[in-house]
C-alpha positions as CSV (number, residue, x, y, z in Angstrom):
1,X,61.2,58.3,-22.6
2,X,61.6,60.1,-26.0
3,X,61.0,56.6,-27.7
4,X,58.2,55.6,-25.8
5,X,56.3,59.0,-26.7
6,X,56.1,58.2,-30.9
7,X,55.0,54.6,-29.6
8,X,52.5,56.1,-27.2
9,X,50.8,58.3,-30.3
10,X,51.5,55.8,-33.3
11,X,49.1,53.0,-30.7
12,X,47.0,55.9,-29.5
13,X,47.4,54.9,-25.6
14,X,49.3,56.8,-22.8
15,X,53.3,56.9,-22.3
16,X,52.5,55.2,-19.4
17,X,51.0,51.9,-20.9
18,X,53.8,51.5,-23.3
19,X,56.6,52.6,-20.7
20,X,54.8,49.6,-18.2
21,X,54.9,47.0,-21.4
22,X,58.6,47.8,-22.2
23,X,59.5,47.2,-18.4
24,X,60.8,51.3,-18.2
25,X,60.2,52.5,-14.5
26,X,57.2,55.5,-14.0
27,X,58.8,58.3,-11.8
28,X,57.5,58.6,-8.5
29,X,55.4,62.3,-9.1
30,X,53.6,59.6,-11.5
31,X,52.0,58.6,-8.1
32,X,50.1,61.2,-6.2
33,X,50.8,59.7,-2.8
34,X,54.0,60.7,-3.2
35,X,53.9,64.7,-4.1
36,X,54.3,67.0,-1.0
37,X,53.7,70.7,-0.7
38,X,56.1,72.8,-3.4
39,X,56.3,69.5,-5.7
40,X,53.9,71.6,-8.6
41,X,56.4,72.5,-11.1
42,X,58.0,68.9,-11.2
43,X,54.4,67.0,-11.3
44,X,52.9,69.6,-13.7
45,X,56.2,68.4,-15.9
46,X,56.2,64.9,-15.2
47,X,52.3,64.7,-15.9
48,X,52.3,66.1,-19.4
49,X,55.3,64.3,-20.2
50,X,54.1,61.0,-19.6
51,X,50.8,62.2,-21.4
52,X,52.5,62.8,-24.1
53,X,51.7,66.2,-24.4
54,X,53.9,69.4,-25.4
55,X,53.7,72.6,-23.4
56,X,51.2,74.1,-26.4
57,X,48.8,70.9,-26.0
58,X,48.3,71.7,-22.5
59,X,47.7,75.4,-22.7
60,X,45.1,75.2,-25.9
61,X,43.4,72.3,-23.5
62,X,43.1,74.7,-20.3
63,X,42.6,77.5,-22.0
64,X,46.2,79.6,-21.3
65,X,49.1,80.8,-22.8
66,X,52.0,78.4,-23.3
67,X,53.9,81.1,-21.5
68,X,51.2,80.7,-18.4
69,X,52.2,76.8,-18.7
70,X,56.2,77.7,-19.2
71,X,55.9,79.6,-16.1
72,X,54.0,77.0,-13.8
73,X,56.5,74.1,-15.1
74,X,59.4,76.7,-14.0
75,X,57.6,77.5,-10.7
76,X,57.0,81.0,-11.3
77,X,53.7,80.9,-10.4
78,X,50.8,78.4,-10.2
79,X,47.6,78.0,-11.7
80,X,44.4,79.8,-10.3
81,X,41.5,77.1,-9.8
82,X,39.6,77.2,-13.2
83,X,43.4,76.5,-15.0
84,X,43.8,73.5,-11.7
85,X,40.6,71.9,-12.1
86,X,41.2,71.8,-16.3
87,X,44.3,70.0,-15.2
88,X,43.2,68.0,-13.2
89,X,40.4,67.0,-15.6
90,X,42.8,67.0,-18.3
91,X,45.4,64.0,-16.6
92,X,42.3,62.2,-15.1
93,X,42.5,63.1,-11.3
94,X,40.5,63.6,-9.0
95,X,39.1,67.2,-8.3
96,X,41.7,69.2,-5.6
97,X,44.3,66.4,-6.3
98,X,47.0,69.0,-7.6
99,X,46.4,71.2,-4.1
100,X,49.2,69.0,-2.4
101,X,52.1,69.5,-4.5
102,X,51.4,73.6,-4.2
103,X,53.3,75.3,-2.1
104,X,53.0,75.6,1.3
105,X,51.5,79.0,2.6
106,X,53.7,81.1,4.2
């Protein structure tokens, strides 16, 4: 993964299209069918990572503090719908897509 993120930038396409031409394996949270309620922190990781991304990128892009970012990646919270639907928008899915993987109500 840490090779394929250099590649990804120098090419100017997404970690995923390089990982898929060097024959390296997407994780699953990759695929959306396959998050369940409480998978947030892990696909919130998993997402910027293979969008080559840091933890600053994202939160200049939604508008929130790395720290807010930090905290959603660590599941110590999770983002209210104006920071969802700016993540959503930011990794290209579908509006409400991110619902799933937040945990289930109590």
């Amino acid at each position: 993964m840490s090779a394929l993120r250099p590649l990804a930038g120098l090419y100017g396409v997404p970690v995923a299209t390089v990982a898929r031409a060097a024959g390296v394996r997407a994780p699953r949270l990759l695929d959306r069918r396959q998050w369940a309620a409480g998978d947030l922190a892990d696909v919130l990781v998993t997402l910027r990572q293979w969008a080559g991304l840091g933890q600053r990128e994202v939160a200049e892009k939604c508008r929130r503090s790395v720290s807010s970012v930090r905290g959603w990646e660590h599941g110590r919270g999770t983002p209210r719908s104006t920071s969802r639907r700016r993540l959503e928008r930011l990794y290209g899915l579908p509006e409400g897509a991110l619902l799933i993987a937040y945990p289930a109500p109590a």
